[in-house]
C-alpha positions, 0 to 999 in steps of 0.5 A, a space after each residue: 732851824 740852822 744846822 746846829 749841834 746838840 751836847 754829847 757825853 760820849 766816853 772817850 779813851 786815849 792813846 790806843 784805837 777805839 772799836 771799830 777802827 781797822 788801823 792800817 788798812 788805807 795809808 794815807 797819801 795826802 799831803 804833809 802840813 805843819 800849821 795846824 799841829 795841835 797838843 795830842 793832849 786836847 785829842 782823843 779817840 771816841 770809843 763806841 760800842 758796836 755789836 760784835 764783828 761791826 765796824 765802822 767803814 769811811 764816816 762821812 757824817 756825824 750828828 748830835 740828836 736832841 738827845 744827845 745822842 750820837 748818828 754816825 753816817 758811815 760807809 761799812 756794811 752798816 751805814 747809819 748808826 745811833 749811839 748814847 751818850 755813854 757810846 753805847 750802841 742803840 740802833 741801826 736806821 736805814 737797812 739797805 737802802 745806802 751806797 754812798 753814804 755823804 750828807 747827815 742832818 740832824 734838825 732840831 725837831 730830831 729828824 734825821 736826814 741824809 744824802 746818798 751819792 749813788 743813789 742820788 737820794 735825800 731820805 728823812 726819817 724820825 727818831 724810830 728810823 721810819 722814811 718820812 720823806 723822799 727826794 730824788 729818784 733811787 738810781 736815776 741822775 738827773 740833769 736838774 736844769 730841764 724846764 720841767 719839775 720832774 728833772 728839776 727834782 731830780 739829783 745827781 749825787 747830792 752832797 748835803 742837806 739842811 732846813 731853815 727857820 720855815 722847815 723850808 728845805 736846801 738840798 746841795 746838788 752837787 754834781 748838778 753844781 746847784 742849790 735846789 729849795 723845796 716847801 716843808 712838805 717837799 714841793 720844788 720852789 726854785 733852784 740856783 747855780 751853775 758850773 763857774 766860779 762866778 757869784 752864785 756858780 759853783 764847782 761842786 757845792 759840797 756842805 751847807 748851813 742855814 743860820 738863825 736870819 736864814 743866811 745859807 752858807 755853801 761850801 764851793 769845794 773845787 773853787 775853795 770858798 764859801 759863798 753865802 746867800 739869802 734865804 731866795 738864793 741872793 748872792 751876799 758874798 764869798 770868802 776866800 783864803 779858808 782852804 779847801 772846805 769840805 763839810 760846814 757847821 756851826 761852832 758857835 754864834 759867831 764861827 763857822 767851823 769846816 774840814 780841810 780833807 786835802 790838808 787835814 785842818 779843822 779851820 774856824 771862820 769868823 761870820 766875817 770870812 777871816 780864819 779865826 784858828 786851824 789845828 790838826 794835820 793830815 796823818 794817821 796818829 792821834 791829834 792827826 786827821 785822815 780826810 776828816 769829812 764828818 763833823 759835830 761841836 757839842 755845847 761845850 765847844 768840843 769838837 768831833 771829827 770824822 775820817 774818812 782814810 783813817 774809819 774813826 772819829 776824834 775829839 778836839 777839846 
């Protein structure tokens, strides 16, 4: 089960400010790029509809259910959202146990997943938002390299998570600089990595995504490439030249898509390594992106981006 998006009919509005964004409060500071300067036409805000006095905080994660409907993975006093596909708002999962909200999986039997930074924990829960599943120790960082289980299973702010056609689960560990793979049921299996920009080391590994033959696409953030390895950690190869890559997902059988929260591009990647398109820039206007961090492509290739600086969500046609 790869990382995969499912269809959305959210309402959108264009032109004016969705509820739950509170214009102005950050300014965004990063840097000026024009390469990727799309048509306002092919952007639109997406509306939700939260309850009166929500908002939305930084989104770190978005995902389609099988439903089609919407989670939001936000850092406001109401972190993981569920929302319709009319943009209604259906329910709140979760209560009180996120700090840093980061990583948000949905897989394909609708099981939500999510990775917090400070609490360096990996939660799954169903649809109904009870906890199916814990990896990690609340408030406790490990340093994930002991020859022991109890410290190899244990996280220093967890970036991402995702599983593969087994349910075997990857867990990017990034403040540990490595990949940790457990059995379905949350057995250790084996972990990879290592401070570096060598194959195989990495500089935060910040996102993943596992394809159909169990390929594990991992971006480096801080080495700006991605590395892809087999479903034992093999090294395969790396790409380069793709910017800085933040969040990953699958946009089609053929392409990757990532955010490039430094410059504020939305970048397609071949399977071969070569960037297909970019668009968007850094700003705070429509078609603009504040550190787009979250991202969802629904099935008609539409793509949703989440802002971190900016607290609101984007549709690219």
């Amino acid at each position: 089960m790869y990382k995969r998006k499912a269809s959305t009919m959210f309402r959108v509005m264009r032109g004016t400010a969705f509820s739950g964004l509170l214009a102005g409060l950050l300014l965004a500071s990063g840097p000026a790029s024009h390469a990727g300067i799309v048509d306002p036409a092919r952007t639109e805000f997406v509306e939700l509809k939260l309850p009166d006095n929500w908002y939305l905080g930084e989104v770190a994660g978005l995902e389609f259910m099988p439903s089609g409907d919407l989670v939001v993975f936000n850092r406001g006093q109401h972190p993981l959202l569920v929302f319709g596909r009319d943009g209604g708002f259906k329910r709140e999962l979760g209560v009180g146990l996120f700090r840093v909200p980061h990583g948000l999986f949905v897989d394909t039997q609708g099981y939500i997943w999510t990775t917090d930074q400070e609490t360096h924990q990996v939660l799954k829960f169903d649809s109904a938002g009870e906890i199916q599943l814990i990896l990690g120790r609340r408030d406790f960082p490990g340093e994930g390299w002991f020859d022991n289980g109890y410290q190899l299973n244990l996280f220093r702010a967890p970036s991402d998570v995702a599983t593969d056609s087994e349910g075997n689960i990857y867990v990017a560990d990034g403040g540990n600089f490595r990949i940790v793979k457990f059995d379905s049921g949350g057995g250790l299996l084996q972990s990879w990595g290592g401070k570096g920009d060598g194959a195989g080391e990495f500089n935060f590994p910040h996102s993943l995504v596992i394809d159909e033959d169990d390929r594990i696409y991992v971006t480096d953030r801080q080495n700006a490439r991605i590395q892809v390895f087999d479903a034992d950690g093999g090294f395969r190869e790396e790409w380069r030249g793709i910017g800085y890559p933040y969040e990953l997902e699958r946009y089609d059988a053929n392409t990757l898509i990532l955010t490039d929260a430094r410059s504020g591009e939305i970048n397609k990647v071949g399977l071969d390594g070569k960037l297909k398109e970019k668009f968007g820039q850094w700003g705070k206007r429509e078609s603009e992106f504040g550190f787009p961090h979250g991202l969802a492509v629904d099935k008609h290739g539409n793509v949703f981006v989440g802002e971190l600086l900016n607290w609101r969500i984007q549709k690219y046609r």
